[in-house]
N, C-alpha and C positions, 0 to 999 in steps of 0.2 A: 504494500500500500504506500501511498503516497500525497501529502499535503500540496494541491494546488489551488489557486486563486481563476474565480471565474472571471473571465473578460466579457462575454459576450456569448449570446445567443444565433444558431446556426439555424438558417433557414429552408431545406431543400424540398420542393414538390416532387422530383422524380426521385426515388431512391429503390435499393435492394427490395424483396419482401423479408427479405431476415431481420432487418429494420425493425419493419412494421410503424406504429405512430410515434417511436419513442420521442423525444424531446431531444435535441443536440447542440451540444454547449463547445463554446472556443476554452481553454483553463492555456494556464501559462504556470511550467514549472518554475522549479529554483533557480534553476540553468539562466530562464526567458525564454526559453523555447514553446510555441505556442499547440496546445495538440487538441484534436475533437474527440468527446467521451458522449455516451447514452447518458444522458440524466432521467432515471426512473424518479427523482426525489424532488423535483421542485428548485433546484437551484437561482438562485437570482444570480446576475451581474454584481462583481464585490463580493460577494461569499468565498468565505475559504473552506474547501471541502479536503476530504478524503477522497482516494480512487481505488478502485482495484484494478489491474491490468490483466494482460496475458490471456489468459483460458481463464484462470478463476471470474475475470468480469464479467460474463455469461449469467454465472450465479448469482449474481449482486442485480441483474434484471430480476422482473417481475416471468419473464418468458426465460428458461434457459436457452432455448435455443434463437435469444437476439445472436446476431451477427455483428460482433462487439468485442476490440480488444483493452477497452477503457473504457470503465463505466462509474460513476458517480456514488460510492456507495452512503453519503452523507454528508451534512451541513456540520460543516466546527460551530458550535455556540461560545466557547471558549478556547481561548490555545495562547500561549506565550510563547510566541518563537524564540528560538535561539539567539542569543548574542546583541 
């Protein structure tokens, strides 16, 4: 898992059907590197969430078999980052 920061909202009409209606979000790692994840949770713009990646992100959908290698598993309410 992994703490990123949402940027923005991702808006596509044609997509996969492995898809389906998820929600799709821009997040920006630690790095600044910018990457799109499934948001099953509501995320807003400015939230700093959690992610889970790889194959486990599947599970953190509502459907396992989204077609997803980064998905949103939650809003941070609280966090004190480092340093």
């Amino acid at each position: 898992m992994e703490i990123m920061q949402v940027m923005g909202r991702l808006v596509c009409t044609q997509r996969v059907d492995g898809l389906g209606h998820m929600h799709l979000r821009i997040l920006r790692n630690n790095a600044g590197k910018q990457l799109v994840a499934v948001d099953p949770v509501g995320a807003r713009e400015g939230n700093w969430v959690f992610t889970s990646s790889g194959s486990a992100a599947r599970f953190a959908c509502p459907d396992p078999n989204t077609q997803t290698d980064l998905t949103i598993g939650g809003i941070i309410d609280y966090w004190l980052p480092d340093g």
